[in-house]
FIPA-318708 format. One record per residue: residue number from 1; residue in three letters; x, y, z of N, C-alpha, C in turn. Coordinates in pm, 1 decimal. Atoms other than C-alpha are relative to their C-alpha. Layout:
<rs>
[NUM 'Ala' [X Y Z] [X Y Z] [X Y Z]] ...
</rs>
This chain:
<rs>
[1 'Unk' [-34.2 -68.4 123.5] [9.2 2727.4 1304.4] [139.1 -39.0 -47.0]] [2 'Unk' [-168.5 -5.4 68.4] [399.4 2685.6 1299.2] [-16.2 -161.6 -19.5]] [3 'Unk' [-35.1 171.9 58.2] [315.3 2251.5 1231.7] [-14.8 -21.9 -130.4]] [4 'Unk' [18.0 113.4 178.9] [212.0 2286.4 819.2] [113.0 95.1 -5.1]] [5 'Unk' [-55.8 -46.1 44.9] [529.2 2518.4 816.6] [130.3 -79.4 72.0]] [6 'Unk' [-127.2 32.7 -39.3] [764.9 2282.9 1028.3] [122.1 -63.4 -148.5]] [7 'Unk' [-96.1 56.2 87.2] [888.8 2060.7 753.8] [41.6 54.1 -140.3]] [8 'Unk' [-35.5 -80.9 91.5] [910.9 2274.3 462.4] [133.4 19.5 63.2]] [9 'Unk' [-181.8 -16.7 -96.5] [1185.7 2463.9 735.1] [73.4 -75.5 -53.5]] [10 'Unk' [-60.8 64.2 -57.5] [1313.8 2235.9 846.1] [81.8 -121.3 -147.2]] [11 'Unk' [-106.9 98.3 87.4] [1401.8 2022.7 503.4] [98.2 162.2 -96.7]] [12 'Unk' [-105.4 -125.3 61.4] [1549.8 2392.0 350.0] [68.4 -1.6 88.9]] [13 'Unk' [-156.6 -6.3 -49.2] [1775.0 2423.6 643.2] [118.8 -121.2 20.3]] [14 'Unk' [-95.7 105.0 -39.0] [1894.2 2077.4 662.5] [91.5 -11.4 -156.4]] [15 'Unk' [-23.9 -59.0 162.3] [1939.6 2148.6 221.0] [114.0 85.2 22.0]] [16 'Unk' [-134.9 -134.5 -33.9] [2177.1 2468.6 357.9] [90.9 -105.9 61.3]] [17 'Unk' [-29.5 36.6 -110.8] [2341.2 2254.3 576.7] [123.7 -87.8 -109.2]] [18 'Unk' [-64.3 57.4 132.1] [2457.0 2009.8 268.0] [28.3 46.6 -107.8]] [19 'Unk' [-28.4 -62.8 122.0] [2486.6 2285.6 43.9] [189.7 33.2 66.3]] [20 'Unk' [-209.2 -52.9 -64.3] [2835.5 2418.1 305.5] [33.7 -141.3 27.8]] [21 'Unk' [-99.1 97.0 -20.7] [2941.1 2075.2 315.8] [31.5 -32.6 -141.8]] [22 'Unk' [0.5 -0.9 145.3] [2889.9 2059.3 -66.0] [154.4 123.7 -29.9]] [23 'Unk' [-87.9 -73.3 24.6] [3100.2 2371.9 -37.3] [113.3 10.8 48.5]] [24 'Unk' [-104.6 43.8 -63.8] [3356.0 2278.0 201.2] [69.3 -151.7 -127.3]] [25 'Unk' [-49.0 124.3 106.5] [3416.8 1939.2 -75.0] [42.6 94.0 -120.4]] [26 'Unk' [-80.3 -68.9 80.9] [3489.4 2214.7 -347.4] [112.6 75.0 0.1]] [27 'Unk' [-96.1 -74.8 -14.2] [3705.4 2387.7 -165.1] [131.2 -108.4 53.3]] [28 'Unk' [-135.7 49.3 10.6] [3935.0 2140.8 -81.8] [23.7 -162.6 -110.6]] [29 'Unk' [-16.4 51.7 107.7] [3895.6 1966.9 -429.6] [-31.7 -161.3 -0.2]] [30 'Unk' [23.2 120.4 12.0] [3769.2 1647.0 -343.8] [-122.4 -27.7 -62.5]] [31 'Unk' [142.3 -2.9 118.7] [3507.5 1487.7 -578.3] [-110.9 -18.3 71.1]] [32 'Unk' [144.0 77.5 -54.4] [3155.4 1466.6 -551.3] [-73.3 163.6 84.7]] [33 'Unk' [15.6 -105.8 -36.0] [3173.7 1871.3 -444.1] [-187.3 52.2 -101.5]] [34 'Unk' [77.0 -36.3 113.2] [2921.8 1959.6 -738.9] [-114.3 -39.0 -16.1]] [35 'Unk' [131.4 96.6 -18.2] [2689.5 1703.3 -707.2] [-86.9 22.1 127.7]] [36 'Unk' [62.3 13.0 -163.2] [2622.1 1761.4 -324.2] [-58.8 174.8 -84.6]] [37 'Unk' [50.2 -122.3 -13.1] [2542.7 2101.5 -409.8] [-96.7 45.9 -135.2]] [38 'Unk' [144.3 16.6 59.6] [2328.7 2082.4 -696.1] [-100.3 -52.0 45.0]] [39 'Unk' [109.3 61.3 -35.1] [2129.1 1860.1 -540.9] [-37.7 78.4 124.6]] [40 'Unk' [69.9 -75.3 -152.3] [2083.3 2069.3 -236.2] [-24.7 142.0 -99.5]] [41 'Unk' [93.3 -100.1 63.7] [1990.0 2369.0 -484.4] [-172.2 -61.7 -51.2]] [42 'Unk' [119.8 33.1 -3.2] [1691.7 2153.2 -604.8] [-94.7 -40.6 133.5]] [43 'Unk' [76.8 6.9 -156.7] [1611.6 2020.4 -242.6] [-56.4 160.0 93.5]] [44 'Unk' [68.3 -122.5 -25.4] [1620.6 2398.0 -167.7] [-156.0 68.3 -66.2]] [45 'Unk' [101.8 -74.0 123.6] [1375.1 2497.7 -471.0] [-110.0 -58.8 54.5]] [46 'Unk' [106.0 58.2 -89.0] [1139.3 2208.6 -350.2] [-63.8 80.6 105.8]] [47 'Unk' [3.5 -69.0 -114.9] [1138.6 2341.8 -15.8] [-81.6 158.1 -12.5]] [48 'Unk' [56.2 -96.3 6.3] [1024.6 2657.5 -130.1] [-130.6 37.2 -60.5]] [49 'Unk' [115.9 18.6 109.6] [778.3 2563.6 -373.4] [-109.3 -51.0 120.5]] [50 'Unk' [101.6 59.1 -101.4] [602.4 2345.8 -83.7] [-66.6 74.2 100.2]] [51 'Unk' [39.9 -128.1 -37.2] [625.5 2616.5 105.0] [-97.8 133.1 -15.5]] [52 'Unk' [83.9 -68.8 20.5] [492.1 2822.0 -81.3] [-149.5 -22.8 -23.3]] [53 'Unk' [151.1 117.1 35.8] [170.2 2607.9 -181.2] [-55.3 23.8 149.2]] [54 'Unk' [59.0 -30.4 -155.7] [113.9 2592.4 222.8] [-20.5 133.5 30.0]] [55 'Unk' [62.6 -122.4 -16.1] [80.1 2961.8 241.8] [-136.7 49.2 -78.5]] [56 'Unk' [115.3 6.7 79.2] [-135.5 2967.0 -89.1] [-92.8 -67.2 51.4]] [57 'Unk' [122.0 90.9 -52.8] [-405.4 2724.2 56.5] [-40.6 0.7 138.2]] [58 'Unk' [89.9 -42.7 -134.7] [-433.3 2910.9 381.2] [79.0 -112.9 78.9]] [59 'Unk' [-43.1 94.0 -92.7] [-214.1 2649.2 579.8] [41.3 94.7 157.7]] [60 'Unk' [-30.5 -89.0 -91.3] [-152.1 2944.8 840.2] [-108.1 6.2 92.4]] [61 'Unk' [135.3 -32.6 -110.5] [-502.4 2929.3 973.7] [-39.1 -123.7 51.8]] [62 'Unk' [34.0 115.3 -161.6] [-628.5 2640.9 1268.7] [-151.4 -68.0 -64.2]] [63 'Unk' [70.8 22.0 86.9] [-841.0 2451.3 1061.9] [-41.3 -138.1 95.5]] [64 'Unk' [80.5 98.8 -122.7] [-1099.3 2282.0 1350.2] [-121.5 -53.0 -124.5]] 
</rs>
């Protein structure tokens, strides 16, 4: 059950992961802060959307 929900995870937390380094680059004003972290808001959204689709279509159940 937890294998059609690994990579969804697993690409949203690696998304968090580049969103605080996104946010660590704004905070000490170096460029390119803004960009990392938009793009890890859409990599998040993805992530959730795919996610969610795998729950919609029953991906939770052992499908022999």
């Amino acid at each position: 059950m937890f294998y059609n929900y690994r990579y969804p995870i697993t690409l949203f937390l690696l998304s968090f992961l580049g969103m605080m380094l996104g946010m660590v680059l704004k905070i000490m004003h170096w460029p390119g802060g803004q960009l990392v972290i938009g793009s890890m808001v859409m990599v998040q959204a993805f992530s959730i959307i795919w996610l969610i689709i795998i729950i919609v279509k029953g991906g939770g159940k052992n499908e022999e």
